[in-house]
SELOZA-372722 format. One line per 3 residues: their letters; for each residue x, y, z of N, C-alpha, C. Coordinates in steps of 0.1 Angstrom, whole numbers, m for minus. Layout:
N
a) X,Y,Z,X,Y,Z,X,Y,Z  ...
END
This chain:
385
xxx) 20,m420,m23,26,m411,m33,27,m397,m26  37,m392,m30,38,m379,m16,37,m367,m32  32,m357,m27,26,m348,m39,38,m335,m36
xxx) 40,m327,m41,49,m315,m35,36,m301,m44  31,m296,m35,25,m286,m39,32,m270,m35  34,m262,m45,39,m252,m45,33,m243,m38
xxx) 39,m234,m31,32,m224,m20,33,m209,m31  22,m207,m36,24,m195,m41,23,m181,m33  24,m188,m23,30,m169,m14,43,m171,m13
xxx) 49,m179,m17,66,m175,m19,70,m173,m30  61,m173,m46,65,m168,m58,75,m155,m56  85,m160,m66,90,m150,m68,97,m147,m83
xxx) 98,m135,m87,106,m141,m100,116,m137,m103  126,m145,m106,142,m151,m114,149,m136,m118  154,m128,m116,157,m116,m117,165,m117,m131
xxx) 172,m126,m132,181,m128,m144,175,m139,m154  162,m140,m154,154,m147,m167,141,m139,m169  139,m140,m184,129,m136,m183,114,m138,m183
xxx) 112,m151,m183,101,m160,m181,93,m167,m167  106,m167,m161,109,m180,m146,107,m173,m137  97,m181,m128,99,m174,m114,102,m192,m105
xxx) 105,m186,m93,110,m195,m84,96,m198,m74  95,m209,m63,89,m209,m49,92,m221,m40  86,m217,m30,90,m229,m24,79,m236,m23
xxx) 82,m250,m16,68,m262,m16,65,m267,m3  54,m273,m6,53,m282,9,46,m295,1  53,m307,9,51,m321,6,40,m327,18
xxx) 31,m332,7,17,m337,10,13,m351,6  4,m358,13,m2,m372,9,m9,m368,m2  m17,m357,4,m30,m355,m6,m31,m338,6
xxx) m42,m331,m8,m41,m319,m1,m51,m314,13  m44,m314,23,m47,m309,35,m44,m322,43  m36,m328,39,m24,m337,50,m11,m342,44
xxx) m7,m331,52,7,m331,53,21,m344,51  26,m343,44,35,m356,48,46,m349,59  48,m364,68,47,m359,82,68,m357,78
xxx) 74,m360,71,88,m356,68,89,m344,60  79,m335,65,80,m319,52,85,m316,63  102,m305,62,105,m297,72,94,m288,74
xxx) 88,m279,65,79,m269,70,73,m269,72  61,m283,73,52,m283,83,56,m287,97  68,m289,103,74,m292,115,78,m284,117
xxx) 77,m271,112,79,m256,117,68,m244,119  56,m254,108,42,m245,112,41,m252,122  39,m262,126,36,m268,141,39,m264,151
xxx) 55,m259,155,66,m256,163,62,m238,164  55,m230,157,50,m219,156,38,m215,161  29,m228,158,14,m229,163,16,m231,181
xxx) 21,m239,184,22,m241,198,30,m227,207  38,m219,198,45,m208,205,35,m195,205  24,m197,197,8,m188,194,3,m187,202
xxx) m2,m203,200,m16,m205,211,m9,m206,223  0,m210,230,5,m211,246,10,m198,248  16,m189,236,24,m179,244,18,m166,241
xxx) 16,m165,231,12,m156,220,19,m152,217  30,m156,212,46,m154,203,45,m154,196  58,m148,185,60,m147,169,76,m150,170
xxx) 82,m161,165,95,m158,167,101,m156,149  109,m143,159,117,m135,142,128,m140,139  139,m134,130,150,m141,129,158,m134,120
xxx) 170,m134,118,177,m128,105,192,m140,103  191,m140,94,204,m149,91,210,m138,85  227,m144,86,241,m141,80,244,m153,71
xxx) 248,m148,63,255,m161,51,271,m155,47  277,m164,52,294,m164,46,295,m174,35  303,m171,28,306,m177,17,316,m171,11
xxx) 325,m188,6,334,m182,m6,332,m184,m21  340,m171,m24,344,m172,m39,357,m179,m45  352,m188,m53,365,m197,m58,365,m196,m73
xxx) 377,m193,m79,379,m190,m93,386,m206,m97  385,m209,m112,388,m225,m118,403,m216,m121  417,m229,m118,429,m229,m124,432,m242,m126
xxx) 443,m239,m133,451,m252,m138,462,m255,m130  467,m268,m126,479,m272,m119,479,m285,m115  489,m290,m131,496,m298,m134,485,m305,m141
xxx) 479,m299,m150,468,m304,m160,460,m310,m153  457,m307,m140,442,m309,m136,439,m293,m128  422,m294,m131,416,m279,m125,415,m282,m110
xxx) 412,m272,m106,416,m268,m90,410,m255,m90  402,m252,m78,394,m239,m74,402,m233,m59  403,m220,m61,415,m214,m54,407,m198,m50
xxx) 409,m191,m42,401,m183,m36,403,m169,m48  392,m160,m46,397,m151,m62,407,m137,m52  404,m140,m44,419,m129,m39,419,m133,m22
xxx) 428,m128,m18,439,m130,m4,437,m119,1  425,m108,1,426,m101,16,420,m103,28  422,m95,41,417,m98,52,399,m92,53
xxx) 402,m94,66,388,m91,73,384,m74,67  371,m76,58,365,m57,58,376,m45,52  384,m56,42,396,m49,31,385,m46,22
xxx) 390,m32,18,380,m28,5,389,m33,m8  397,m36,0,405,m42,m18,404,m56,m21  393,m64,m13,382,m73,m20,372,m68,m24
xxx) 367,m57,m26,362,m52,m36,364,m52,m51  377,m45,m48,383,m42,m66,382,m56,m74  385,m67,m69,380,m82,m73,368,m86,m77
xxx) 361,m82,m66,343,m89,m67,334,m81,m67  338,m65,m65,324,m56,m68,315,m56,m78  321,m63,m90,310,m64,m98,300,m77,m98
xxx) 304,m85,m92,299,m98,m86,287,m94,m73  295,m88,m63,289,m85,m53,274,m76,m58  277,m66,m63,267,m58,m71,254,m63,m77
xxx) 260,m75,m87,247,m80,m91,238,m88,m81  247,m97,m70,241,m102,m58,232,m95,m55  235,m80,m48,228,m71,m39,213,m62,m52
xxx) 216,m64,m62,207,m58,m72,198,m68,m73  200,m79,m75,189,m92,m77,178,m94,m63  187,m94,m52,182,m95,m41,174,m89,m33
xxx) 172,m70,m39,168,m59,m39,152,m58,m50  156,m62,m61,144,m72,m71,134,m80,m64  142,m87,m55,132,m99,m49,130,m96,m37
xxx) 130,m81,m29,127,m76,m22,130,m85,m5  143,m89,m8,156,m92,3,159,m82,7  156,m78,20,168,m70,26,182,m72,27
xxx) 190,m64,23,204,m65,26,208,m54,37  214,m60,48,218,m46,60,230,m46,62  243,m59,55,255,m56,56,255,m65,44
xxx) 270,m62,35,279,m70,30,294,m69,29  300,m78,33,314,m75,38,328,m85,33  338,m82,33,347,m91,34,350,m97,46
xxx) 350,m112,47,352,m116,55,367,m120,60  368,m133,70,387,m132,74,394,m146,68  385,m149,58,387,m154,51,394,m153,35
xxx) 403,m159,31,407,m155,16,398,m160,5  389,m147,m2,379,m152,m10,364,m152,1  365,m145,8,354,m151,20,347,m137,21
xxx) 329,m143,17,322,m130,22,312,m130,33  306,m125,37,294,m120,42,284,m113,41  270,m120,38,260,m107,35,248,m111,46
xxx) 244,m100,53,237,m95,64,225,m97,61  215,m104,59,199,m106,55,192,m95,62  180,m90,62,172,m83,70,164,m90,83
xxx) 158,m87,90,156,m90,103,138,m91,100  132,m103,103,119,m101,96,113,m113,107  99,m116,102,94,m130,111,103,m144,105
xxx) 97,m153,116,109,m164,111,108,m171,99  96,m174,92,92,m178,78,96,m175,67  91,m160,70,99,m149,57,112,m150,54
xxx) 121,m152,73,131,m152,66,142,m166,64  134,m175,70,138,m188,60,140,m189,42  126,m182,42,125,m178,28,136,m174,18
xxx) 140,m159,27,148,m155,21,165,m161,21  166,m165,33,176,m177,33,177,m180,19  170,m188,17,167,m199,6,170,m196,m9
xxx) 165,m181,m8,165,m176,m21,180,m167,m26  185,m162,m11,197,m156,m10,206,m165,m16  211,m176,m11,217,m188,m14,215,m188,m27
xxx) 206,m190,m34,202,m193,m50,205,m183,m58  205,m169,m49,213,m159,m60,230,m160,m57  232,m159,m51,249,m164,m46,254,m175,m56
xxx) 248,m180,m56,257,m196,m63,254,m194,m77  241,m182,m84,239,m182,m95,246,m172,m106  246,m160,m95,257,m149,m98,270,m154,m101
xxx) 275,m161,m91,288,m167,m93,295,m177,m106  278,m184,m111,285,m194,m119,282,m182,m131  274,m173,m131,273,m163,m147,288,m157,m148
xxx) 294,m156,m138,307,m145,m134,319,m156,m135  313,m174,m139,326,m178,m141,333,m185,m129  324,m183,m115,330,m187,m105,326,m196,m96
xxx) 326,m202,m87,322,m213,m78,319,m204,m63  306,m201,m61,299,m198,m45,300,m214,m37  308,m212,m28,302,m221,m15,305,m217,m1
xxx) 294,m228,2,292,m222,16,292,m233,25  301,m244,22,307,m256,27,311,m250,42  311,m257,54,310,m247,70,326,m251,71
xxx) 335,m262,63,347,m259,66,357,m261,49  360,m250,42,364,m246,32,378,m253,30  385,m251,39,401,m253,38,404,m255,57
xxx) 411,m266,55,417,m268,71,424,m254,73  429,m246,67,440,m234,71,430,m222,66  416,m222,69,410,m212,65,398,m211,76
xxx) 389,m199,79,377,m201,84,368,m204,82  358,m214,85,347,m216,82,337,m207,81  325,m212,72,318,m208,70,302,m209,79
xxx) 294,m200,83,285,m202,92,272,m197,85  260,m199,88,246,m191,86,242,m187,104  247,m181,108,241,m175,123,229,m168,125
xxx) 222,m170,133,212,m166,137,210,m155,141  197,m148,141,197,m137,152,181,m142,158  176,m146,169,163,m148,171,159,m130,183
xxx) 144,m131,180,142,m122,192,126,m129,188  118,m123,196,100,m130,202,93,m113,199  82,m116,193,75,m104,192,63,m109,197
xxx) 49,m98,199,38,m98,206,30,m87,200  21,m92,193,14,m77,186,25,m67,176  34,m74,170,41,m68,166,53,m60,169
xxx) 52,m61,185,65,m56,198,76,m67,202  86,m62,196,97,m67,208,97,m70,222  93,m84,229,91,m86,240,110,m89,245
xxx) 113,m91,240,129,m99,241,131,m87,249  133,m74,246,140,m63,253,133,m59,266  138,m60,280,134,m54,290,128,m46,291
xxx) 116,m46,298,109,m32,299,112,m25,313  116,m29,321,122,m25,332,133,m27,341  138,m33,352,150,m37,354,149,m56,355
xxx) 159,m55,348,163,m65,347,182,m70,345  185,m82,353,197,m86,353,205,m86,340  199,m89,329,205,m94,317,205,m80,306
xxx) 191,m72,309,187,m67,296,181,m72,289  170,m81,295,162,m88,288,150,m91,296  140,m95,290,130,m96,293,130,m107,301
xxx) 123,m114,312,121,m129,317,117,m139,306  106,m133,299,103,m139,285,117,m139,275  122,m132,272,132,m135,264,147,m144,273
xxx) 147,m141,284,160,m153,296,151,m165,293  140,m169,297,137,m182,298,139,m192,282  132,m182,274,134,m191,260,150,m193,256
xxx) 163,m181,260,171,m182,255,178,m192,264  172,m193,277,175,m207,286,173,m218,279  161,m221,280,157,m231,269,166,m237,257
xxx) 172,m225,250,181,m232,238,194,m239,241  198,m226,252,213,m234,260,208,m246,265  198,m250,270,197,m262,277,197,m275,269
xxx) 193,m273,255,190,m282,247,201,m280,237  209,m271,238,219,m268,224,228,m285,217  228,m293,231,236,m301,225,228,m310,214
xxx) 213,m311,216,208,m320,207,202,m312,196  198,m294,201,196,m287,183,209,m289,173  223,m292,177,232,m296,170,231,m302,158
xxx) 221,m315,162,221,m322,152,208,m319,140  204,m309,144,196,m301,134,202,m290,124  213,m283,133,219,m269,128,233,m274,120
xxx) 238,m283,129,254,m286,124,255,m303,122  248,m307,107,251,m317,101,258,m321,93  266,m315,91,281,m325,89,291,m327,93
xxx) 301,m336,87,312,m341,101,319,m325,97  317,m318,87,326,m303,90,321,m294,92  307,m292,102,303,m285,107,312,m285,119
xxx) 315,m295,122,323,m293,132,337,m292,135  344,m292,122,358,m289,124,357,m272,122  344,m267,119,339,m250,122,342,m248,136
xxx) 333,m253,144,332,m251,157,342,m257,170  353,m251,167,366,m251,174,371,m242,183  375,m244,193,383,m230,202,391,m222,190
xxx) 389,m209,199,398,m200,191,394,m196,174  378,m197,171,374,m196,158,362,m188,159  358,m181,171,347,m174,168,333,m179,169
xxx) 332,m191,173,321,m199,169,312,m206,184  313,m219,185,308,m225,198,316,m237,201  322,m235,205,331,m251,215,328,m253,230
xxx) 320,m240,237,316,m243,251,305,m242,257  296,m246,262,281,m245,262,277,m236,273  277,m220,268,276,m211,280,272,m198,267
xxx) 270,m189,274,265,m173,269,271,m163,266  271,m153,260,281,m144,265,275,m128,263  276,m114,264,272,m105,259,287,m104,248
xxx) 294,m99,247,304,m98,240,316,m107,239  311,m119,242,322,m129,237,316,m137,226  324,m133,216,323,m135,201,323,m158,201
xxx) 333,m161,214,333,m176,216,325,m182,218  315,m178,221,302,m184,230,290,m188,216  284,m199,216,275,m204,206,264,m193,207
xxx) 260,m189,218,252,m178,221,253,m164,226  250,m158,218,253,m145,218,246,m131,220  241,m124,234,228,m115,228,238,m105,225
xxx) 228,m96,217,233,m82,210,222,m72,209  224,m57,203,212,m48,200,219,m39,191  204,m36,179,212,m28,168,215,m15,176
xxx) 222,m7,167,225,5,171,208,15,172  211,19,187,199,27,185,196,20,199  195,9,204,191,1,218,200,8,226
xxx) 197,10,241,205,14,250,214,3,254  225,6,257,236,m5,259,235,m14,271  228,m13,278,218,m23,290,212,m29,286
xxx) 209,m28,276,196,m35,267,200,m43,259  191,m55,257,191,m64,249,178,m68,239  179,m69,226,172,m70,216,170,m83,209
xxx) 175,m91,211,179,m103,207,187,m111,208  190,m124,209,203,m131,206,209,m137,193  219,m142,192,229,m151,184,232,m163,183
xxx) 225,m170,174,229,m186,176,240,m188,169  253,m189,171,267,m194,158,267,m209,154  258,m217,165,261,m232,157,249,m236,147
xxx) 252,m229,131,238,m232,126,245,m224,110  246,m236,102,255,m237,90,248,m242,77  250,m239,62,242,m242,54,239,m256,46
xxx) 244,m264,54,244,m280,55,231,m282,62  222,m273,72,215,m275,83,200,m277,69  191,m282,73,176,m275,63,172,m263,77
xxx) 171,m255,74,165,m240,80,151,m243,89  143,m251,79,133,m251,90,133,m258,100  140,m270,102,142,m282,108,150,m272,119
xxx) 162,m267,116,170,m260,125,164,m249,133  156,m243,130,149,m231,134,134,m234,146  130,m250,136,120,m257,146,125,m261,159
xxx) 135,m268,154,145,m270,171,146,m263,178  153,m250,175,154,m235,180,143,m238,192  129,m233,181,118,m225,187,112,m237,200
xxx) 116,m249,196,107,m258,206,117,m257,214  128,m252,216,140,m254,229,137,m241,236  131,m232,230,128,m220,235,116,m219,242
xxx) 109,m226,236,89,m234,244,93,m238,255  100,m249,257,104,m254,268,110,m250,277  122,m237,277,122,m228,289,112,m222,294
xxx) 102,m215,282,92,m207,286,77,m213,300  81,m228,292,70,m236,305,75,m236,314  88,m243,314,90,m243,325,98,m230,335
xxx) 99,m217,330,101,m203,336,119,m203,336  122,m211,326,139,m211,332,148,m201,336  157,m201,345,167,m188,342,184,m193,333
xxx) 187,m184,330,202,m183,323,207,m185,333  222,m192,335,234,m193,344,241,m180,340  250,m176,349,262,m164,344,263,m164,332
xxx) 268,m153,324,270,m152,312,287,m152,317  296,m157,304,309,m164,304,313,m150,295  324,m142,298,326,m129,294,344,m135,288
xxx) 348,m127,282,362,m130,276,365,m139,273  379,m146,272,381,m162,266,377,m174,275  367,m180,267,358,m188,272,370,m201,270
xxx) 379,m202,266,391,m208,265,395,m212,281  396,m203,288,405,m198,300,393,m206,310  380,m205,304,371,m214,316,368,m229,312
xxx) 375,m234,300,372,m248,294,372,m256,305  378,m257,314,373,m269,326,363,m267,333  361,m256,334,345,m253,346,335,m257,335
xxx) 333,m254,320,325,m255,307,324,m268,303  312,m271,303,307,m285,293,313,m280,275  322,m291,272,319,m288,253,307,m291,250
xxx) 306,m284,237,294,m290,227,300,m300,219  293,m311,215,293,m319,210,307,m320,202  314,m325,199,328,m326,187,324,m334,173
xxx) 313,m338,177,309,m345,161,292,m351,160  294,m354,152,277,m360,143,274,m368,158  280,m377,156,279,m387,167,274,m386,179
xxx) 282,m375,184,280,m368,200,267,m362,203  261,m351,188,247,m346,190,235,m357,183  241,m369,177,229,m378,177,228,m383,190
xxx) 242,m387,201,240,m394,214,229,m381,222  230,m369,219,226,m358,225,209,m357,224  211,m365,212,188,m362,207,186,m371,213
xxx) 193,m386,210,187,m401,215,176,m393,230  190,m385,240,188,m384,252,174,m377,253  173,m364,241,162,m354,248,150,m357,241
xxx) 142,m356,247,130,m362,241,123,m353,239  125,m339,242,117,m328,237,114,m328,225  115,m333,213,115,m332,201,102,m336,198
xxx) 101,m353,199,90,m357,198,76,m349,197  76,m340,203,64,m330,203,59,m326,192  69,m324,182,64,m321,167,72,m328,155
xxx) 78,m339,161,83,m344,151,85,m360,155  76,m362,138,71,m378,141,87,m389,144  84,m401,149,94,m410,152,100,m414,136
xxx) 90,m414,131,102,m421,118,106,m405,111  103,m394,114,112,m382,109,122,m385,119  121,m383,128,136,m387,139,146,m396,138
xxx) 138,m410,131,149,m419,128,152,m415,116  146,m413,107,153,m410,92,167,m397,97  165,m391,103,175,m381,102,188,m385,109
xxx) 183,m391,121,196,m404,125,202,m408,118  195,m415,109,199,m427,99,207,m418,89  200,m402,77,210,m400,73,228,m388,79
xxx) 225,m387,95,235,m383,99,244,m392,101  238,m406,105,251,m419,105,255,m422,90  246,m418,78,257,m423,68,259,m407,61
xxx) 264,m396,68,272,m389,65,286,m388,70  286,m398,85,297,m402,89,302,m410,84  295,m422,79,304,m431,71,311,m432,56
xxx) 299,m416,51,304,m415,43,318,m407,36  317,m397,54,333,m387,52,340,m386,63  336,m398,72,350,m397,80,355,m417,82
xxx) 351,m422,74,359,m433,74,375,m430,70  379,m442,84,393,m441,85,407,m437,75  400,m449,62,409,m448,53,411,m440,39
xxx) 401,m429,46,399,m420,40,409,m407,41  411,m398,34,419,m383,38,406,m370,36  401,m370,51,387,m359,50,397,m346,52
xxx) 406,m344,50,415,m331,47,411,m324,38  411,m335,25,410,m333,13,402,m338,3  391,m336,9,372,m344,2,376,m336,m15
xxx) 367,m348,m23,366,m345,m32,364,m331,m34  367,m324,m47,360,m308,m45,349,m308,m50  340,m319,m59,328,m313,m60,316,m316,m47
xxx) 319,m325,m37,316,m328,m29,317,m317,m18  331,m310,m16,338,m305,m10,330,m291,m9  331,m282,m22,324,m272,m24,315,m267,m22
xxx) 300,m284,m22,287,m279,m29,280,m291,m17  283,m293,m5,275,m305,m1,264,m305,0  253,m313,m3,240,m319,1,233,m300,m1
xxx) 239,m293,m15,227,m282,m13,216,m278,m13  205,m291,m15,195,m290,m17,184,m289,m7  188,m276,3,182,m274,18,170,m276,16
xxx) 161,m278,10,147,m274,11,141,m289,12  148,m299,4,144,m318,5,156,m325,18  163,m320,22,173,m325,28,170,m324,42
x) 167,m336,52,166,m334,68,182,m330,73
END
């Protein structure tokens, strides 16, 4: 019997009820043994080992895009259609959703979510809201809860939130991107304390080595569905080549520094292949054990790939093009095993092969997936490998 006990350090309560509060759980045989398929105990684990071997803390901040879809009629059947057509950071997606947006950012301020951006995205109907930058737990957490105000707001206002990673073939996908950086007593180790090639620490090159080395089999943690990957295409901002960049927006990995870091400097990086189809912990556990394993073994970064990473596609390994390619990618790496039991590994196999069979069989049109399927897939991040 697997028990689900509630973590009451993630209470929180329902901003728009007045009785209800929310949390998250963790699934147990019995209490103080874990059932070995809870994502979040395969991420206390994945955290314990980056403690005791390193004395790490890894942080994190997620981005959440998402659209807004309003219900119409056409030809006596409903259909959900974007609630307006401006571009990228138009304030006249405002005049549409500010009052939507509003209650988002007010609930989320309640529940003591940082918000550091919210924006129109280049998407029609397409937003983005900026999470705060916190330890990695917390901000799974807030992930979790973000999402739940987003889709909740939306249906009081009448409307459909999703954050499906590919919306419309003639539209941009949707992502949850990363920001990782490593703290030490509460310090930023990621940023260089002296000279260095990158702007970064050797502690921060090796772990971020680590993730490129393994990116093809975290795939199948971050980008699990077959339209996670019709996201991750040339020419979309995302990851189609397995290389680095400081300012190439193409590169799956990205480092960056808020305003305020010196421009030599680096603060953290960017994961782009990591979407809300992924479970958070599972995705983040991968992360962190791909980043362990640079750290042992002292890895360095290859050149960083600058401008259109397009122009170097033949010298570039792709990342994976489908479910398939990053299950052939885990079979291979066996780093995982470390904290994650064999029948969690096969179960996740097992349900990435029948999400293949269940949306990209031939005689199918995956153009045009159902829309309740379409909109809302497998939302239930928190039970879902």
């Amino acid at each position: 019997m697997i028990r689900i006990i509630p973590d009451l350090s993630t209470r929180c309560r329902i901003p728009w009820e007045k009785k209800q509060e929310m949390c998250l759980a963790d699934m147990v045989i019995k209490p103080g043994k874990p059932w070995e398929y809870c994502p979040r105990e395969v991420f206390r684990k994945v955290s314990k080992i980056l403690k005791d071997e390193f004395d790490l803390v890894v942080n994190a901040g997620f981005e959440i895009e998402f659209y807004l879809l309003k219900s119409v009629m056409r030809n006596s059947k409903e259909d959900w259609v974007p609630i307006d057509k401006t571009s990228y950071c138009s304030t006249s997606a405002f005049d549409v959703a500010s009052s939507i947006l509003e209650d988002i950012n007010t609930h989320l301020q309640t529940m003591n979510i940082s918000v550091e951006q919210l924006h129109a995205e280049t998407g029609k109907g397409q937003f983005e809201i900026v999470l705060g930058y916190t330890e990695a737990g917390t901000a799974i957490a807030s992930l979790i809860y973000a999402r739940e105000v987003i889709r909740s707001v939306a249906r009081q206002h009448g409307l459909l939130a999703t954050f499906v990673p590919k919306y419309a073939e003639d539209e941009d996908g949707s992502g949850s991107h990363v920001h990782i950086s490593l703290s030490r007593n509460g310090e930023n180790v990621f940023i260089a304390s002296g000279e260095s090639k990158y702007g970064m620490s050797k502690i921060g090159e090796a772990f971020m080595a680590g993730v490129l080395n393994h990116l093809p089999a975290i795939l199948a943690f971050t980008a699990t569905h077959p339209l996670s990957y019709e996201r991750m295409l040339p020419k979309t901002r995302n990851a189609a080549y397995l290389c680095w960049g400081k300012e190439n927006t193409e590169a799956p990995l990205r480092t960056a520094s808020p305003p305020g870091i010196a421009d030599d400097l680096v603060s953290h990086f960017e994961i782009k292949a990591f979407d809300a189809c992924a479970n958070p912990y599972l995705g983040l556990a991968s992360i962190t054990m791909a980043g362990i394993d640079g750290l042992r073994k002292d890895l360095s970064l290859p050149e960083p790939v600058e401008g259109d990473s397009d122009v170097c596609g033949e010298k570039l390994r792709s990342v994976p093009d489908s479910i398939s390619e990053s299950l052939i990618a885990l079979a291979e790496d066996t780093l995982f095993t470390e904290v994650m039991s064999e029948n969690l590994l096969t179960a996740i196999k097992a349900i990435r092969k029948m999400e293949v069979k269940n949306y990209c069989e031939p005689e199918r049109d995956y153009s045009q997936p159902e829309m309740d399927v379409y909109k809302d897939p497998l939302q239930d991040i928190i039970f879902k490998f």
